[in-house]
C-alpha positions in Angstrom: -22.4 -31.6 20.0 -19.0 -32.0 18.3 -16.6 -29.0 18.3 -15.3 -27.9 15.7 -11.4 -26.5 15.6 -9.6 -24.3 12.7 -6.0 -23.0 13.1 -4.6 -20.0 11.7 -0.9 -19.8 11.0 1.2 -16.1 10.7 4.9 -16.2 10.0 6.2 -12.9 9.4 10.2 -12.1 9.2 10.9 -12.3 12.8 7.9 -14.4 14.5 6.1 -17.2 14.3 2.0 -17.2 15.7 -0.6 -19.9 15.8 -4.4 -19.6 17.2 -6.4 -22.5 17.1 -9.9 -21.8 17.6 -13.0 -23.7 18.7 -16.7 -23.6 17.2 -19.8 -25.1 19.1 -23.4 -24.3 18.3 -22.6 -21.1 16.5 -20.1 -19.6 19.1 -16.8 -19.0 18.0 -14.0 -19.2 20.9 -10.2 -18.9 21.5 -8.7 -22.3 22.4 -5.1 -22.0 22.2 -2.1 -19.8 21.1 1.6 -20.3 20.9 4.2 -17.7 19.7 8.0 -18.4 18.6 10.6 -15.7 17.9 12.5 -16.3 14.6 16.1 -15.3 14.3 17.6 -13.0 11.9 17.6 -14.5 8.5 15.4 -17.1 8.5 13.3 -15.4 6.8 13.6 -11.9 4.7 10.8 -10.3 3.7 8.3 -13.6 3.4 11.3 -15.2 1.2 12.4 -19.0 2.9 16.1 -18.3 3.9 16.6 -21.4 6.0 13.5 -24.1 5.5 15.3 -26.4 8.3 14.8 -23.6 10.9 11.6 -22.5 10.3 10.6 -25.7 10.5 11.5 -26.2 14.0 10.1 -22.9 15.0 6.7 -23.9 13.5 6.9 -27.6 15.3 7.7 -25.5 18.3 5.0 -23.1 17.8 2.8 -25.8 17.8 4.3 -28.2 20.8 4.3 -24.7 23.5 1.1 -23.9 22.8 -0.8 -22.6 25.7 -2.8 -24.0 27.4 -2.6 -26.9 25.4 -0.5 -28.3 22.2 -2.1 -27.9 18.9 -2.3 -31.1 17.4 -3.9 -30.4 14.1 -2.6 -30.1 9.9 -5.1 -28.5 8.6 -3.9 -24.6 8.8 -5.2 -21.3 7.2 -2.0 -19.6 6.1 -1.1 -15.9 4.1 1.5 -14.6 2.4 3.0 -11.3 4.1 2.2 -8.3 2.2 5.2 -7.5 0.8 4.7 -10.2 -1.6 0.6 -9.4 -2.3 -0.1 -6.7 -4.6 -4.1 -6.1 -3.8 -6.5 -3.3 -5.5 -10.0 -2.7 -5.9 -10.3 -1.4 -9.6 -12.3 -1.8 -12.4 -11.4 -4.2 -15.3 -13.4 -5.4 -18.2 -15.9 -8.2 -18.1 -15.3 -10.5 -21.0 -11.7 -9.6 -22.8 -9.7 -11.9 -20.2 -6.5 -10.5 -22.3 -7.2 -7.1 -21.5 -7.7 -7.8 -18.0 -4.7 -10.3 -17.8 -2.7 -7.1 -19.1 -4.1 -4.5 -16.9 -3.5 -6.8 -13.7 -0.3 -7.2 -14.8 0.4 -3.7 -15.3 -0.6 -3.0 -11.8 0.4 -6.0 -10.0 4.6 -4.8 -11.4 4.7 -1.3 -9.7 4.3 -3.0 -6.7 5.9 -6.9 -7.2 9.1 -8.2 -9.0 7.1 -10.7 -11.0 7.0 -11.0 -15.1 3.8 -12.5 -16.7 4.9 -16.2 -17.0 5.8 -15.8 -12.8 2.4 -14.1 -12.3 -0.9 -15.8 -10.0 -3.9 -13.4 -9.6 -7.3 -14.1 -8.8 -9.9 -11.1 -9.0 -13.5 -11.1 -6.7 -16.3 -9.4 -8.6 -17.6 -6.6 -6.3 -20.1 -4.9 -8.8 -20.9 -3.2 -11.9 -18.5 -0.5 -12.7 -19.3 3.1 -13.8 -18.1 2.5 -17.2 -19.7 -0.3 -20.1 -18.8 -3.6 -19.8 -16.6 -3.2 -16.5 -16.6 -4.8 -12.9 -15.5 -3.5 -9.9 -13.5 -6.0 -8.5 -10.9 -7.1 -5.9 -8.0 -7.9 -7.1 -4.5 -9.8 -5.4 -1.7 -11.2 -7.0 1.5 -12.7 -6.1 4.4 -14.3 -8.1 4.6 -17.8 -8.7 8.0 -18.9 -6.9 6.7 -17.3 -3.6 4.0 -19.5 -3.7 5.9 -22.6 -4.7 8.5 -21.6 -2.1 5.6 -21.9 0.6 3.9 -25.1 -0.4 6.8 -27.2 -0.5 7.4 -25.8 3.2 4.4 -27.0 4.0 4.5 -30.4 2.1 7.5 -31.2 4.3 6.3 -29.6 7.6 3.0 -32.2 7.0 0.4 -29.4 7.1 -2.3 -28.8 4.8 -3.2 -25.6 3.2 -6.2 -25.4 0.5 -5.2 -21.6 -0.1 -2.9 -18.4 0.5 -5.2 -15.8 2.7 -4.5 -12.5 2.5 -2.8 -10.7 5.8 -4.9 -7.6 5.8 -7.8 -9.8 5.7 -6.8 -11.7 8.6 -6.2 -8.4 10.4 -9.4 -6.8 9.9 -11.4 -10.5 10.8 -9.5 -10.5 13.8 -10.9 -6.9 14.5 -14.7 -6.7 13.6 -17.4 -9.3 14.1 -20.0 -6.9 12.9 -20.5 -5.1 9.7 -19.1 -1.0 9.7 -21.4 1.7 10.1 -18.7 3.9 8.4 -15.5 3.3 6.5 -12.4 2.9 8.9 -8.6 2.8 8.4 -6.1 -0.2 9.6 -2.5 0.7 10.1 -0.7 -2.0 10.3 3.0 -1.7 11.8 4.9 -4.6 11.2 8.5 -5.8 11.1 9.3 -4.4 7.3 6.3 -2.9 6.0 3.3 -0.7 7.6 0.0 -1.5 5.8 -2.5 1.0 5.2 -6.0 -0.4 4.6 -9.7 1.0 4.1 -12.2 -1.4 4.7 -16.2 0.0 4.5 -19.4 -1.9 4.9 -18.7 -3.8 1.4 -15.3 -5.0 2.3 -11.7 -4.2 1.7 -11.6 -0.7 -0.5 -8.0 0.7 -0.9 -4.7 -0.9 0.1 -0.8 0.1 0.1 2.2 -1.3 1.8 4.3 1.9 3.0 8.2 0.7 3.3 8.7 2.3 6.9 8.2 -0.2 9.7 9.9 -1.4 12.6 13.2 -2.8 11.1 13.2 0.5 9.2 12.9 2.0 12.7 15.5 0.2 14.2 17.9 0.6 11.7 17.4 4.7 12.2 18.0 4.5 15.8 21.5 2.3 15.0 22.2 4.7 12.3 21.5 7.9 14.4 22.9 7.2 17.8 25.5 5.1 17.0 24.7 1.7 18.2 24.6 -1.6 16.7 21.0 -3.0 15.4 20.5 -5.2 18.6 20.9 -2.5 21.1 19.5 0.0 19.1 16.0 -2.9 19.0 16.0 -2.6 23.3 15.8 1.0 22.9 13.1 1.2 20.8 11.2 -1.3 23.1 12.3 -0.4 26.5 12.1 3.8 25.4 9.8 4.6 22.5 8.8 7.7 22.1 8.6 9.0 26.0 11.5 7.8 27.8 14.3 8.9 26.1 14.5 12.3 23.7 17.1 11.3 21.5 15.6 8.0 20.5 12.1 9.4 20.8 13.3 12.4 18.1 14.4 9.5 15.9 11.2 7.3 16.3 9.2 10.4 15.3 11.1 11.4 12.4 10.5 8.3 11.2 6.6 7.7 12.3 6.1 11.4 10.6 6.8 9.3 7.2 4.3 7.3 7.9 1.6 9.5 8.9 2.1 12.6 6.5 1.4 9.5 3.4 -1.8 8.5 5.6 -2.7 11.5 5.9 -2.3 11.8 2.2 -4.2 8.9 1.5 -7.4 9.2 3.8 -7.5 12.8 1.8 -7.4 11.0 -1.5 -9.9 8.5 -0.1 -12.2 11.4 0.9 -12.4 13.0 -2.6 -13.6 9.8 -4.1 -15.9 8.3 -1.6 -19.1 9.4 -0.1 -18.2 8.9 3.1 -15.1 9.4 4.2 -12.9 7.8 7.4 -13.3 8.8 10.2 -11.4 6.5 12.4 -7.7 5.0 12.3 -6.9 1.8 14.3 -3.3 1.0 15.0 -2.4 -2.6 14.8 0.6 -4.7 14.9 4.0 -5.5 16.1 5.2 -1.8 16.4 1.9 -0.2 17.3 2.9 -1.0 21.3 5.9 1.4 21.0 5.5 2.8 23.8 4.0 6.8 23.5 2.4 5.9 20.0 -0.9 6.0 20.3 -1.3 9.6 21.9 1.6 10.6 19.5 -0.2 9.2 16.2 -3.4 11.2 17.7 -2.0 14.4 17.8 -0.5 14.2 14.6 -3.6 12.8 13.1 -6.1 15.3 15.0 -8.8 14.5 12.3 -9.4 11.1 13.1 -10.0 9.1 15.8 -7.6 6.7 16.5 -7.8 3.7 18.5 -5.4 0.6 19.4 -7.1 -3.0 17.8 -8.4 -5.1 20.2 -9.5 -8.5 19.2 -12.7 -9.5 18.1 -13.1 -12.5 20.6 -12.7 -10.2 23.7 -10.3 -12.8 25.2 -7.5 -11.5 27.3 -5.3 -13.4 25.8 -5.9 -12.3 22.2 -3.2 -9.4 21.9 -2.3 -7.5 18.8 0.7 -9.9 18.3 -2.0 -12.7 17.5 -4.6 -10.5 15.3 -3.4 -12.5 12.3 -3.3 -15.7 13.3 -7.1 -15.6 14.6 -7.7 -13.7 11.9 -6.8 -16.4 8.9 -8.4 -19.3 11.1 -11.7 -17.0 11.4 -12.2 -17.4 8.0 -12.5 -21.3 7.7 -14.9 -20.7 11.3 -17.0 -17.9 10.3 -18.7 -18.8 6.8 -19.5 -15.0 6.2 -15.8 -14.1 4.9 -15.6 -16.9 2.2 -18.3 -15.2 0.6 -16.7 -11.8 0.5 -12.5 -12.1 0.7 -10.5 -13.3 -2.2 -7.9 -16.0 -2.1 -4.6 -17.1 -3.9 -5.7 -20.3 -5.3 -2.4 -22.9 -4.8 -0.1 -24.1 -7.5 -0.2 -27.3 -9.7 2.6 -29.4 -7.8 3.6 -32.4 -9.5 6.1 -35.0 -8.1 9.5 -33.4 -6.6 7.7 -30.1 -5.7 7.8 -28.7 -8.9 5.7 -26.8 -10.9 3.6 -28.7 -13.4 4.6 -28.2 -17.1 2.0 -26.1 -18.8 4.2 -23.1 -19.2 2.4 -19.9 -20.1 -1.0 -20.8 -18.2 -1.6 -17.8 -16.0 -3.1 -19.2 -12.8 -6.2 -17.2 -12.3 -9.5 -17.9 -10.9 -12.5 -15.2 -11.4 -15.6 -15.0 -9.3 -18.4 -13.0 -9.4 -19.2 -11.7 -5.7 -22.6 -9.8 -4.9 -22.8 -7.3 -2.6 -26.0 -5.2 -1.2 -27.2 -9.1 -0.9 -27.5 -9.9 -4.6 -27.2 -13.5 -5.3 -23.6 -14.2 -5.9 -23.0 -16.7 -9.1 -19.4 -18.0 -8.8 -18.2 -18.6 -12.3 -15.7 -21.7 -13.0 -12.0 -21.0 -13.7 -11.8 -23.0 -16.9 -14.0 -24.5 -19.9 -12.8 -26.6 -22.3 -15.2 -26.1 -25.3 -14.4 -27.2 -28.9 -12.8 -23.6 -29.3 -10.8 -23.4 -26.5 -9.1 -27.1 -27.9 -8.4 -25.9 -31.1 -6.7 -22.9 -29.3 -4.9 -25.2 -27.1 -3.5 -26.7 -30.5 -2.1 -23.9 -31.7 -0.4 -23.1 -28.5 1.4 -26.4 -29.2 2.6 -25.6 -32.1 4.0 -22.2 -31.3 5.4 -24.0 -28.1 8.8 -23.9 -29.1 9.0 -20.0 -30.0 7.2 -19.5 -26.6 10.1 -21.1 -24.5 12.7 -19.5 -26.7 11.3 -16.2 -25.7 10.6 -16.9 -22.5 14.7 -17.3 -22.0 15.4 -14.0 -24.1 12.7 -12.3 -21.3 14.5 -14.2 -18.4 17.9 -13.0 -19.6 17.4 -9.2 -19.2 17.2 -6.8 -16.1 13.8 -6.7 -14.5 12.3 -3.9 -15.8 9.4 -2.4 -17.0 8.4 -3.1 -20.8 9.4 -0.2 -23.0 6.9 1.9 -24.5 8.5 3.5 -27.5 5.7 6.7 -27.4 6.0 7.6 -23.7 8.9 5.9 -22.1 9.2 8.6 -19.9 7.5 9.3 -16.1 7.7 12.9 -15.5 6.2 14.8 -12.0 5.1 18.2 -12.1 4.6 20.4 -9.1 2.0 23.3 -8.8 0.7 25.4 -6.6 -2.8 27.1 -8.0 -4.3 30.5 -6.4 -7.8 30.1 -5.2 -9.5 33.4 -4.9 -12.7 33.9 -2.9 -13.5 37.7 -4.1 -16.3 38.0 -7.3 -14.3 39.3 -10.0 -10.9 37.0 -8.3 -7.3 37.8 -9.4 -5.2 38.1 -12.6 -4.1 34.2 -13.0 -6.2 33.0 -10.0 -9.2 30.4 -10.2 -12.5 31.1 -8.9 -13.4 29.0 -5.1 -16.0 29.6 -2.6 -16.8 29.0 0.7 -19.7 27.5 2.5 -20.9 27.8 5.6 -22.9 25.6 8.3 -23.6 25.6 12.0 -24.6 22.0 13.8 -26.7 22.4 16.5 -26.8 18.3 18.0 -24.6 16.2 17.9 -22.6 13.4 20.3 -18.6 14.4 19.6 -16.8 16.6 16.9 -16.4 14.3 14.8 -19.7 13.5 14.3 -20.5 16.9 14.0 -17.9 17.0 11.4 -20.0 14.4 9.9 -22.9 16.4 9.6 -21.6 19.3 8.3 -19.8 18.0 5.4 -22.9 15.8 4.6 -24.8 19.2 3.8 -22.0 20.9 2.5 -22.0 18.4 -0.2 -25.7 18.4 -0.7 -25.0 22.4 -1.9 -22.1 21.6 -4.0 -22.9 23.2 -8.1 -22.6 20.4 -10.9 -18.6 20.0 -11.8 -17.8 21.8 -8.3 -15.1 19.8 -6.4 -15.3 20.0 -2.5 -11.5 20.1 -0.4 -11.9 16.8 1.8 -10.6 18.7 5.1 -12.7 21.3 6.7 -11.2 25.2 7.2 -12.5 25.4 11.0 -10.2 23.8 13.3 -11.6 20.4 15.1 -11.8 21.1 19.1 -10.7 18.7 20.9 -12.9 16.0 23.1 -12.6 18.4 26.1 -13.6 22.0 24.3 -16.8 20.4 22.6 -19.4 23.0 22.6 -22.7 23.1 20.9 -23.6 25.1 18.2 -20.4 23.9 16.1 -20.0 26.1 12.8 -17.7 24.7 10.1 -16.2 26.2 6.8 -15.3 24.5 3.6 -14.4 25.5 0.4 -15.3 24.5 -2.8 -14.0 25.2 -6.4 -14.9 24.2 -9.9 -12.5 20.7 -11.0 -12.4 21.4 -14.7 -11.0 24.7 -14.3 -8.9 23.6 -12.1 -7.9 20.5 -14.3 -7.1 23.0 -17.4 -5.0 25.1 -15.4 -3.0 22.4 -14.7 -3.4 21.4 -18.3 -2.0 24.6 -19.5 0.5 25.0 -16.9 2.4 21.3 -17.7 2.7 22.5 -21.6 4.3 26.0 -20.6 6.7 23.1 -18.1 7.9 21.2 -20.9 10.3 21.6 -23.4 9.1 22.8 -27.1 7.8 19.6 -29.0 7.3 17.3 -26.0 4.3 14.9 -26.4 2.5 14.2 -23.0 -0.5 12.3 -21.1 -1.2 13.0 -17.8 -1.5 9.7 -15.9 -2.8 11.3 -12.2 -3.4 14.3 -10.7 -3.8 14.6 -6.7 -3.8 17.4 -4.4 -1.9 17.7 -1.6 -2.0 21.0 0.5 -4.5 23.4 0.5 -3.0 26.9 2.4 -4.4 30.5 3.0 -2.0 33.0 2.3 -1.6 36.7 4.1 -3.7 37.9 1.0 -7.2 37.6 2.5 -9.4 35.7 0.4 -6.7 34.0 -1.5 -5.8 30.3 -0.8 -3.0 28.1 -2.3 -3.9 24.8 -3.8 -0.7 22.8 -3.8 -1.1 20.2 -7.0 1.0 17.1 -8.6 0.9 16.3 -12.0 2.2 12.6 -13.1 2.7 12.4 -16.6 4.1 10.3 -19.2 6.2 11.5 -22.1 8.1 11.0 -25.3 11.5 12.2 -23.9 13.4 12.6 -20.9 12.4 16.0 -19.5 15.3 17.5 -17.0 13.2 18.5 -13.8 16.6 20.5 -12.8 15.1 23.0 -14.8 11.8 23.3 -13.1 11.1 25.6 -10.4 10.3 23.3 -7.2 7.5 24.2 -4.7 8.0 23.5 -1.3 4.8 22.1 0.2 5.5 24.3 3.3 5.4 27.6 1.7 3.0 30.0 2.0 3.9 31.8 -1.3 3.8 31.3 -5.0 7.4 30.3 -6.2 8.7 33.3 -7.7 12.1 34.2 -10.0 15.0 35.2 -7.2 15.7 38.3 -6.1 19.4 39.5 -5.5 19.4 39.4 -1.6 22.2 38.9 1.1 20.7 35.8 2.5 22.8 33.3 4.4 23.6 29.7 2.5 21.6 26.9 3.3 23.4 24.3 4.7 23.9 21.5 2.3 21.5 19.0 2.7 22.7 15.1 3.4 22.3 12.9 0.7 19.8 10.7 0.3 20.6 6.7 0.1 18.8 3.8 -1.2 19.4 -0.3 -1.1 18.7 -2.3 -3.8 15.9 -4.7 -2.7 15.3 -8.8 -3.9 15.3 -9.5 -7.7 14.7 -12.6 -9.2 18.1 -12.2 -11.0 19.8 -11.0 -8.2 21.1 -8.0 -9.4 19.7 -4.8 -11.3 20.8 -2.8 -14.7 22.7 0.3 -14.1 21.6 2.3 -17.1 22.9 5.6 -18.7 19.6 7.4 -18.4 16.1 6.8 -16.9 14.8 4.4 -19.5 15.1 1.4 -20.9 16.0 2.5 -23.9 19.5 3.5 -22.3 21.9 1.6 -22.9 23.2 -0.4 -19.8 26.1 1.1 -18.1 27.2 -1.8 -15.6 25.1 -4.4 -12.9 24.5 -3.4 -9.1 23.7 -6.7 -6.7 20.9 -6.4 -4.2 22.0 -5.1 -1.1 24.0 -2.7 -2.2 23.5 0.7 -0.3 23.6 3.7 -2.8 23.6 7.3 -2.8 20.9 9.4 -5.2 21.7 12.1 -6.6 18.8 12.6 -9.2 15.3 11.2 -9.5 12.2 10.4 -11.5 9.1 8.8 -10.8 10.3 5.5 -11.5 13.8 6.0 -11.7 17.1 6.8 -9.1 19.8 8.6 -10.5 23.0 7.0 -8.1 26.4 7.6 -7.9 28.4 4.5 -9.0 31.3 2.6 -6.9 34.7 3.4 -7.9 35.3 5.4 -11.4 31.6 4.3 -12.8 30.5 7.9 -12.3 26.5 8.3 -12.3 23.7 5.7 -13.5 19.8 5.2 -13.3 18.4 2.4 -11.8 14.5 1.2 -12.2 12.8 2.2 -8.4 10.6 -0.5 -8.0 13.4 -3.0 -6.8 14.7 -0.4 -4.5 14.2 1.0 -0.7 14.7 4.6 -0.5 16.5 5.6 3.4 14.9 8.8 4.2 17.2 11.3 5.7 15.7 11.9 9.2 18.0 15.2 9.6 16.0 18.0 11.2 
C-alpha cells in the first residue's frame, strides 16, 4: 500500500517549522521535522519584511530536515493570529448585507482592514436562539496579508489551496479524540498569547491577548537595564526560578495574562453549560522555565497541563504543535468537515489582484453538528437577477473608485456614528445582601448549599456540585460562575466535599445598573449599553453582605469626562465613598503609562483633538512611535504630543498599550 505524505508549514516572527507526516492504512505517523530560527525583521508580526530571506530559511527548513529532507510542494499553511480575527456569533441567514456589515464590524476592533481590504469566510454551526439566525464560525483577514503570502509562495514553488487557521492547527496537534468537556488552549507565542475554548463541537471563543514573549523580553531589557538580546538569555536560561529580579519581572507580566484568563473562563462559565475546567499551556514561551507550577497556583481553579502532541512521538515538541497541526488537517478527513478556512485570492498575471474591485471574497458553508447532514452551499450564483445587478454595478463603477480613494485618503478609523460616537465605561460595585428583608440600596442574593459524597478529584467534585446548584436555580436567577468554598488541593482531598454558591436575580441586578449609569452621566446624555460583565465578586466585614464588582460599556451621544466619576478599585473591600478630611500620607505618584503605535496601512495615525472622529485632526503620529497616555476611553488614548503639540487622542485599535509592571 502506497503512503500517503502531507506537510504542514508554521512561520511565525522569529521561526520557521515544517512536519511532514505519513498516512498508511488509516494510521497517521510523524515522518520528518526541520526547524530554522529567523532573524530579527524578517518578519514582524506575520507581515513579509524581507521575502529573499525567508525564502532561504524555508529552503533550509526543508533541506535539514531530520531524518530526512522534505521534498514535497504541496503545504498546508496559516496566517498567525495577529492577522485572523475569529468568532463564533450569530448572524442572519439570508440578508448577506447585513451579515457582510456585522462581520465587518467585528472583524475592525480586532484588524486594520476597511471593507474593500476585507476576506471572511463563515462555517455554519447551527440554528441560533433568535429567528432567522445561525450560529456560525466566523475568520477574517485583510486582503494584502493574504496577497503578501501567496506571492511568497508562487516564488518559493509551493502550493497552497488555503490559509488554515493557527489555533486550529494547535488544537489538531493536541487531541485525536473528541472532549468530554470544554478545555482552554493558551498559546504563548513570540507577540501574542492566544486564548482559545474549544468543546466537543469545535472551536467556541477566541482572543489574541498582546502580552507574549517579545513583550516579555522587552520588560526584562526595560527593567534591569539590559539590551533586548541579553535580556532574551535571561528569560531562557532563568525564568521564573533562577533568578528573583528577572523572575519578579516575568510574573508581573504573566499576571496580565492570567488575571484576563481568568476573566474570560468566568465569562465563559456564565454562558455555557459547562464550564472549563482545564487550561493547557502551549507554545514558544510556555517552556519558561517555573511556568507551569507558577500558572497553577495562580490559576488554582483549573487544571492546568503542558500540551503534548497528539502523535505521542518524542520528537513532536510544543515548538512543532503547529506545523503537525495544519498538515493533520489534509491527513485526518474529520477536520475538513468542522474547521473553516481562508479561501485564496484571485491572482492574475504579475501577482496581482484580479480587477473586480468591490467583490468581498467570502465563501459560506453550512456545517452540521450533533451528526446532522452537512449541505455545503456554493459561494456564488449567477441567476438572471444577480446579472442585472452586476449591470448596475458597472455603471456606478466609476463613483465606486472615486470613493474608494476619498476612503483610502483618511486616517484608519472607525466609521462615525453621528447618534452615539461615543464609548463610555462605567464602574460599579453592587451590594448583595443575604439577610430576608436585605439593606437600604442593596440587592437581594442567596446562597446554596451541597455536600458530594463520591467523587475521583476536586474538581470533579466541583463538577458535581455546580451541576445541582444549577438544577435549583429560580427562573431569571443568575448563578456566580466561581464557587464560595475554597478548592483543596490534590493532596487535602477528603470525602464528603461541601460547596457554597450564591445566586441572585439578573434583572434586578441589570436595572440597578440601569439606574445607576443615568445618575453617572451628565443631564441630557442619550445612552445604550453595549455589554455588561462582572468581574469580582467579594464578601465584606458586614456578614451577609457581598460586593458584586460590575462594568458597564456604553455608547453615547457626547463625550462624557470619566475624571468626574468616582473610580472603584477592584481590590477594595468597600463601597467607594465621598472623602473624609484625614491625615493620610500621599500616594506616590504613579508612572505613566506608554503605548506604541502599531502597523497601519497608511503608515501613520490621526492625532485628533478629542476622542472621536468628529474632532478635528490635530497633527499625524508614524507607527512606532512610543507615547505616553495620559487619559483614556474605551477606544481612544489620550497622549501627550512631541514637542509644543500638547495633548491628542488617538483611535486604540492600531496601538499596543506597555503596562507599567511597577509594584
Amino acid at each position: 500500500m502506497l503512503n500517503k505524505s502531507y506537510i504542514g508549514l508554521d512561520i511565525s516572527d522569529r521561526s520557521v517549522e515544517v512536519a511532514e507526516l505519513v498516512k498508511s492504512g488509516g494510521e497517521i505517523r510523524l515522518a520528518n521535522l526541520g526547524r530554522v530560527k529567523l532573524d530579527e525583521g524578517i518578519i514582524e508580526r506575520g507581515r513579509l519584511k524581507n521575502q529573499d530571506k525567508l525564502l532561504e530559511a524555508v529552503a533550509k527548513a526543508f533541506a535539514q530536515a531530520k531524518p530526512q529532507a522534505i521534498k514535497g510542494s504541496e503545504v498546508v499553511f496559516g496566517l498567525q493570529e495577529a492577522r485572523v480575527f475569529s468568532k463564533v456569533m450569530p448572524l442572519p441567514e439570508k440578508d448577506s448585507k447585513h451579515r457582510q456589515g456585522l462581520v465587518l464590524e467585528e472583524a475592525r476592533r480586532h484588524l486594520a482592514v476597511t471593507e474593500e481590504d476585507l476576506i471572511y469566510n463563515v462555517k455554519i454551526l447551527s440554528d441560533s436562539q433568535s429567528l432567522g439566525q445561525k450560529q456560525t464560525f466566523v475568520v477574517a483577514t485583510n486582503k494584502k496579508v493574504m496577497q503578501e503570502w501567496q506571492e511568497f509562495f508562487a516564488k518559493a514553488n509551493l502550493i497552497v489551496s488555503y490559509f488554515d487557521l493557527e489555533p486550529l492547527a494547535v488544537f489538531r496537534g493536541l487531541y485525536k479524540k473528541e472532549l468530554q468537556q470544554p478545555v482552554c488552549l493558551v498559546d504563548l507565542g513570540t507577540n501574542t498569547t492566544g486564548v482559545a475554548i474549544y468543546t466537543a463541537e469545535g472551536l467556541q471563543y477566541f482572543e489574541s491577548l498582546k502580552q507574549a514573549g517579545k513583550f516579555f523580553t522587552k520588560q526584562i531589557a526595560s527593567e534591569l537595564g539590559v539590551d533586548l538580546e541579553a535580556a532574551e538569555k535571561l528569560k531562557i536560561d532563568k525564568g521564573l526560578i533562577n533568578d528573583k529580579k528577572v523572575g519578579k519581572v516575568l510574573a508581573g507580566t504573566l499576571d496580565l495574562i492570567f488575571d484576563q484568563l481568568k476573566q474570560i473562563l468566568d465569562n465563559f462559565a456564565q454562558s455555557s453549560p459547562q464550564p472549563v475546567q482545564e487550561v493547557v499551556l502551549v507554545g514558544g514561551s510556555a517552556q519558561l522555565k517555573g511556568l507551569l507550577s507558577y500558572a497553577a497556583n495562580h490559576l488554582s481553579a483549573f487544571k492546568v497541563t503542558l500540551g503534548g502532541s497528539a502523535l505521542r512521538d518524542a520528537r513532536a515538541s510544543l515548538l512543532y504543535l503547529g506545523a503537525i497541526g495544519f498538515a493533520l488537517r489534509e491527513a485526518d478527513q474529520k477536520w475538513p468537515q468542522t474547521d473553516p478556512v481562508i479561501p485564496l485570492l484571485n491572482l492574475a498575471k504579475g501577482g496581482k489582484t484580479a480587477a473586480v474591485k468591490g467583490a468581498l471574497a467570502r465563501q459560506v458553508d453550512s456545517i452540521a453538528i450533533a451528526g446532522a447532514e452537512a449541505k455545503p452551499r456554493s459561494a456564488f450564483h449567477f441567476p438572471f437577477k444577480t446579472v442585472l445587478s452586476l449591470i448596475f454595478i458597472l455603471l456606478v463603477g466609476g463613483l465606486g473608485v472615486w470613493y474608494f480613494q476619498l476612503v483610502q485618503s483618511q486616517s484608519q478609523e472607525p466609521a462615525a456614528d453621528q447618534d452615539y460616537a461615543f464609548t463610555t465605561v462605567l464602574n460599579f460595585p453592587l451590594q448583595l445582601s443575604l439577610k430576608e428583608g436585605g439593606q437600604v440600596g442593596s440587592l437581594s442574593g442567596r446562597l446554596l448549599e451541597n455536600t458530594i459524597e463520591a467523587a475521583d478529584s476536586p474538581a470533579q467534585a466541583l463538577l458535581a456540585s455546580r451541576s445541582l446548584v444549577v438544577a435549583q436555580l429560580a427562573e431569571g436567577e443568575y448563578l456566580w460562575p466561581e464557587s464560595l468554598t475554597p478548592l483543596p488541593a490534590e493532596a487535602d482531598f477528603v470525602l464528603p466535599l461541601s460547596f457554597t454558591w450564591l445566586a441572585y436575580p439578573k434583572a434586578e441586578v441589570e436595572t440597578s445598573l440601569n439606574n445607576l449609569t443615568m445618575a453617572s452621566l451628565p443631564a441630557e446624555t442619550r445612552f445604550i449599553i453595549k455589554n455588561i460583565s462582572y468581574n469580582k465578586l467579594t464578601e465584606t466585614d458586614n456578614p451577609g453582605i457581598y460586593l458584586l464588582y460590575s462594568q458597564v460599556s456604553l455608547a453615547t451621544d457626547k463625550f462624557v469626562d470619566l475624571a468626574a466619576q468616582l473610580e472603584f478599585s477592584s481590590g477594595s473591600a468597600d463601597v467607594a465613598q465621598p472623602a473624609e478630611t484625614a491625615d493620610l500620607p500621599a500616594p506616590a505618584p504613579a508612572a505613566p503609562e506608554k503605548l506604541w503605535v502599531i502597523e497601519t496601512s497608511t503608515g501613520w495615525l490621526n492625532v485628533r483633538t478629542g476622542p472621536g472622529t468628529s474632532y478635528d485632526i490635530l497633527t499625524k503620529v508614524n507607527v512606532g512611535d512610543e507615547l505616553e497616555i495620559i487619559g483614556e476611553e474605551q477606544e481612544w488614548y489620550q497622549v501627550s504630543l512631541p514637542g509644543d503639540l500638547g495633548a491628542g487622542w488617538i483611535y486604540a485599535l492600531y496601538t499596543e498599550k506597555i503596562p507599567n509592571l511597577e509594584p
